[in-house]
N, C-alpha and C positions, 0 to 999 in steps of 0.2 A: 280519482278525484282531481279534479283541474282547475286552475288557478290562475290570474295575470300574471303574478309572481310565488316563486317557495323564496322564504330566508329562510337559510340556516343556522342557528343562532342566534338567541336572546336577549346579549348582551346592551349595551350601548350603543353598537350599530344596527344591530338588528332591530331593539326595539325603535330607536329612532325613526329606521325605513318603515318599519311598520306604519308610526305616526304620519310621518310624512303621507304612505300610498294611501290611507283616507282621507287624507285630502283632499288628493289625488282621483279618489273614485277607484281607485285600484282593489283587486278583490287578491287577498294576499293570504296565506297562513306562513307561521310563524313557529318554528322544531327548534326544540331544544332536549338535548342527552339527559340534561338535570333535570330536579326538580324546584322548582323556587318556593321561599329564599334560597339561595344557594349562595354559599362564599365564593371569590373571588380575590387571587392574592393580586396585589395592587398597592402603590400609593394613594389610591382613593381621592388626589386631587381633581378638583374638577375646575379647569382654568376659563378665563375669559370667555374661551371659543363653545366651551359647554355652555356657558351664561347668554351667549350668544343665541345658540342654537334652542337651548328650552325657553326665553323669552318669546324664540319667534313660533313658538309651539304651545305658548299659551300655562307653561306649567311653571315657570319659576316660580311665584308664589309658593305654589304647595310645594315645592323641592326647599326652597328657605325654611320651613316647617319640621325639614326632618333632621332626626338627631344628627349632628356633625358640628362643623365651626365652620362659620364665615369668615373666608380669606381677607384682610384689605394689603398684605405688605407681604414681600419676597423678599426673605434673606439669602444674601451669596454669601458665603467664607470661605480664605484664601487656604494654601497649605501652611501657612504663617501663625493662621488663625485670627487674620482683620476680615470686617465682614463689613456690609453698605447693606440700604433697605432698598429697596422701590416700593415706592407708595400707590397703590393701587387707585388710592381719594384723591390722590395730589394730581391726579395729572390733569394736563392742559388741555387736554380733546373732550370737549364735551359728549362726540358719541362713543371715547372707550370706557369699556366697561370697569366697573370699579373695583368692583369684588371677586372672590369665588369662591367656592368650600372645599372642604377636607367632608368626604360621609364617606361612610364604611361600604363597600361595593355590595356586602350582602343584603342593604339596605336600600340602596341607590338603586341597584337593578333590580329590587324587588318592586321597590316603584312602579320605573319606569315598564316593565314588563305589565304588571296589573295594568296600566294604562293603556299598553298595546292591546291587549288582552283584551279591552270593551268594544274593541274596534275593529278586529280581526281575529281569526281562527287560533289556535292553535294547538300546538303537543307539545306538553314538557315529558320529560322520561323517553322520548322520540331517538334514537341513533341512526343515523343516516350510515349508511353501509356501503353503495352502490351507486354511482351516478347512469343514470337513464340516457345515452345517447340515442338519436336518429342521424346514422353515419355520422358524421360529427360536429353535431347540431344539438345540445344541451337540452334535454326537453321534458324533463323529471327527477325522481331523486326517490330510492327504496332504502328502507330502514327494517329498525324491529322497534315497535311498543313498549313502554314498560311490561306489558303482560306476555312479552314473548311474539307477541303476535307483527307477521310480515303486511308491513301496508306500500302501498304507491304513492306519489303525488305526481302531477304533471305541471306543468307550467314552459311556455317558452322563454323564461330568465328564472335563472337561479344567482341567488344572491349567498354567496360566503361572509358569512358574517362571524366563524365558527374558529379565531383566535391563533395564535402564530400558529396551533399545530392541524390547521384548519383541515378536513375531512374531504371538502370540495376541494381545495389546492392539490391534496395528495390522488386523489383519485385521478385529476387531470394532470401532472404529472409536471404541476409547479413548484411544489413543494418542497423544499432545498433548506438544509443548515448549514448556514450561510456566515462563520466563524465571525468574518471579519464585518458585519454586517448587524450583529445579533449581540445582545446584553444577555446579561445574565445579574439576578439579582434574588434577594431574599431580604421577606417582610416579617417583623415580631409587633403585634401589639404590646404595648405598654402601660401600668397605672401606675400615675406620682409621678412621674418625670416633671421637674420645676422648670417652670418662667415659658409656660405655655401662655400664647396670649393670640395676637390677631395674624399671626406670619407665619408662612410654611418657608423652611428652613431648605439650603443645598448648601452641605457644607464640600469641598473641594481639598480634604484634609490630608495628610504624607501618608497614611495608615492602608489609603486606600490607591493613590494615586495610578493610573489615571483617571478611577473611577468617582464616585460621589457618595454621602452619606445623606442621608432624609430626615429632616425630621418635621413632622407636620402632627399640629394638635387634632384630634380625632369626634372631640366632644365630651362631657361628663367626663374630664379627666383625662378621660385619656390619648395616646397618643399613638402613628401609626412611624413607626422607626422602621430604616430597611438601609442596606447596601447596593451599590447598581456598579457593574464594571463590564466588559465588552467579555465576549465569549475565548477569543481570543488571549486577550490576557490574563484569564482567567486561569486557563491553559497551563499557564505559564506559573502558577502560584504553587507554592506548599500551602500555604492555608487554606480553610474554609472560606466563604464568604461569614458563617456563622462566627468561625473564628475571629475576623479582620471587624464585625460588626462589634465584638464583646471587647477590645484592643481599644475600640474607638471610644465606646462606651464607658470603659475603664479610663481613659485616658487623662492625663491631667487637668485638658481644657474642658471637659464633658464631665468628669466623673462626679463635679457636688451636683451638675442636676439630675445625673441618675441614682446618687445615694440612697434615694426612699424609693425607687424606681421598681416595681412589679413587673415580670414576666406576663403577661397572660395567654401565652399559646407557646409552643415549639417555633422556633424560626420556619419560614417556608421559604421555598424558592422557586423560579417558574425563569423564563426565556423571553426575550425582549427583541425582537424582528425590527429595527431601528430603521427609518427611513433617512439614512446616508444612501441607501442604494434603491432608485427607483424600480420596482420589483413590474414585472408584467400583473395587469390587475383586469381585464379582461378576455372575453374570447368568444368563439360562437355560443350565446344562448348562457353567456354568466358575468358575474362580476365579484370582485373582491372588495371586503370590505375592512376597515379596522386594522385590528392586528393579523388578518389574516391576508391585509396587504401589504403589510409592513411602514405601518405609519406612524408608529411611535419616535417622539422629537428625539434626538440623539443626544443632546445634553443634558435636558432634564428627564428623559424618560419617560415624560406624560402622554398619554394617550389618547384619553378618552375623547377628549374635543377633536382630535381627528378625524375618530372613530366615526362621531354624531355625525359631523362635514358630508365623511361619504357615504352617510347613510340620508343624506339630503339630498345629493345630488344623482343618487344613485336611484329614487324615485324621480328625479325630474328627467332621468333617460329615460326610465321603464314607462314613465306614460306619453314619453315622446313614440318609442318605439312600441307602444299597443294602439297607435294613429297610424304610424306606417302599416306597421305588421314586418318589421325586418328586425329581426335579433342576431344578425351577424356580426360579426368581430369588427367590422370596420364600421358600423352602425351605432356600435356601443362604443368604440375610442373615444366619445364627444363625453364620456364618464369622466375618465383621465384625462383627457384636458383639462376637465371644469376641476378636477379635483385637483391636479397638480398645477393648476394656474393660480389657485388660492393658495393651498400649503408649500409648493414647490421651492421658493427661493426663501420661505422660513426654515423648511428642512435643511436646504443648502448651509445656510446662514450657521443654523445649527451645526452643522458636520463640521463647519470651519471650527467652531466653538470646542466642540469634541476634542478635536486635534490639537487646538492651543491646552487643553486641558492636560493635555500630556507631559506640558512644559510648568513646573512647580516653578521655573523663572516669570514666565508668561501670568500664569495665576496672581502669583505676592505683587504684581506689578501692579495688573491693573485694578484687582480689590482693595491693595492698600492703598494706590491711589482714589479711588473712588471714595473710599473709608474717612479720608478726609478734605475732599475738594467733592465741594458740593456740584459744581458744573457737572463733573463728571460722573456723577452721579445722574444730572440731568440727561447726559449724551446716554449712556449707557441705559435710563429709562426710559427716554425714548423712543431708543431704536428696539429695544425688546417689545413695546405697549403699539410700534407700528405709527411712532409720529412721527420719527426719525427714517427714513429708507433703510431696512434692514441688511441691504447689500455690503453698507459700508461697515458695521461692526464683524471687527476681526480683521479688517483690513487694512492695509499701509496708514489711511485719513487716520484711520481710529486712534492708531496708536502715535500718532502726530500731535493730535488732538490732546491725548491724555499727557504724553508726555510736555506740551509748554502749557497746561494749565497749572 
């Protein structure tokens, strides 16, 4: 069976590219291992750039409709425990975005998949096994069915959209864990956790250091709480991350509003491909997408807007390249320009952040200052929200700045 394009994977970039390549006129199907709904562990944030990307897709409407909380405010807190908002409503750019949610990904991607789904082919239960070369020229993809049964697809681009431990990665022989490069975290839903309201929370607390603690309201209560620390110094821990989440949660500053606080699942944990390190993301006859390019922000952890990005751009190559008819490596590099000319120096931006995160001096500094000098509050929303030049937070100006305000 033969196609303009195979994605692998259903997720956020998958289904996204989907949406996009009908656009497009592209004739695509769409494989996934699972079956939907299906969960996804995640922070579940969907930021500005998701807001972005489904406005221009026609669906934020119906996505505001579904069960989750509408973001408008970000909270930072220091290892100190002072914390500053950014107001998502307040800012001064008429075209940034205002909002964004918290929805549970088993809900979010079931969306967004039905949606793909009206539009393009495809297999859920589908396991890609095999990548199909022509000498070494990408030119299909063999699995097994959920009924056991061996099938083909053909296409001259295969898209990776199939998650850090991505199948197309491994099978071409990109696929690398990458210590110093790669988070690692674990998620628990929660019911009753108090003074849930309009803000998904990053707390930067001693318990964890250098990592971060989550807390973002979920909808109906509840709430989606998680741990995130780097691979590496994970390493390096006696405790669990399960453990250093229940420490937090226990802890004196936390502990009245988890008092009444429900479990509702087992902690889980999964692996975070962080984009501090620009990963190779295509090659003859493919491309990588999402986490399975390694494009999760390195600060905050979020993903998913990345994910959408290059699942946008990565249909605006594939119907460049079904005009030429050229799917070579040097053909499809004009993917990763477009992709890392948009996210590229917010990643940067962020890996500086990361780093300063390491320093619990660095931390109490600049969030207690922010905590009570409103300017700096302003610089530092800013340059996060993209009104500010992102280059300069974390650098010599920034803390110039913060310091004689």
């Amino acid at each position: 069976m033969s196609y303009d394009v195979i994605i692998v994977g259903a997720g956020p970039a998958g289904a996204t590219a989907a949406l996009f390549a009908n656009r497009m006129g592209l004739n695509c199907i769409l494989l996934d291992k699972a079956v939907f709904p299906r969960d996804k562990i995640c922070g579940d944030a969907l930021s500005g750039k998701s807001v972005r990307i489904m406005n221009e897709l026609g669906i934020l409407d119906e996505v505001a409709k579904l069960e989750g909380a509408e973001i408008n405010r970000i909270t930072f807190g220091s290892p100190n425990n002072k914390q500053f908002d950014i107001n998502l409503l307040g800012s001064k750019n008429k075209d940034q975005i205002k909002k964004g949610f918290v929805i549970p990904r088993q809900i979010f991607d079931n969306y967004l998949f039905e949606k793909a789904n009206e539009v393009t082919d495809s297999r859920q239960g589908f396991s890609v096994k095999e990548i199909i070369l022509d000498e070494d020229q990408v030119v299909g993809v063999r699995g097994k069915s959920k009924t056991g049964e061996l099938e083909e697809f053909h296409a001259p681009l295969i898209l990776g959209c199939d998650g850090y431990n991505s199948i197309v990665a491994r099978k071409l022989g990109l696929y690398e864990m990458d210590m110093d490069n790669t988070s690692v975290a674990v998620r628990c839903y929660y019911e009753g956790v108090k003074d849930l309201t309009d803000q998904i929370e990053l707390h930067y607390v001693k318990e964890v250091n250098p990592g971060y603690f989550w807390l973002f309201p979920a909808g109906n209560g509840k709430a989606n709480i998680g741990v995130g620390l780097s691979k590496s110094d994970m390493k390096k821990e006696r405790r669990t991350l399960r453990q250093i989440m229940d420490e937090i949660t226990q802890s004196d500053y936390f502990k009245e509003r988890f008092s009444d606080a429900v479990q509702l699942e087992k902690p889980v944990g999964w692996n975070l491909p962080v984009g501090s390190k620009h990963r190779k993301n295509h090659g003859n006859g493919f491309l990588l997408l999402g986490d399975a390019a390694g494009l999760i922000d390195p600060f905050t952890g979020e993903g998913i807007g990345n994910a959408m990005v290059s699942g946008k751009y990565a249909m605006e190559i594939a119907a460049k390249s079904k005009v030429s008819g050229d799917y070579s490596e040097s053909a499809l590099a004009e993917y990763d320009a477009l992709l890392w000319g948009e996210i590229g120096k917010e990643l940067k931006t962020s890996t500086k952040l990361q780093s300063m995160a390491r320093s619990q001096f660095l931390l109490n500094f600049v969030i207690n200052r922010a905590a009570r000098n409103e300017e700096v509050q302003h610089i530092i929303s800013g340059m996060l929200l993209n009104e500010i030049p992102k280059d300069e937070l974390g650098g010599p100006l920034f803390y110039l700045k913060i310091l004689f305000l």
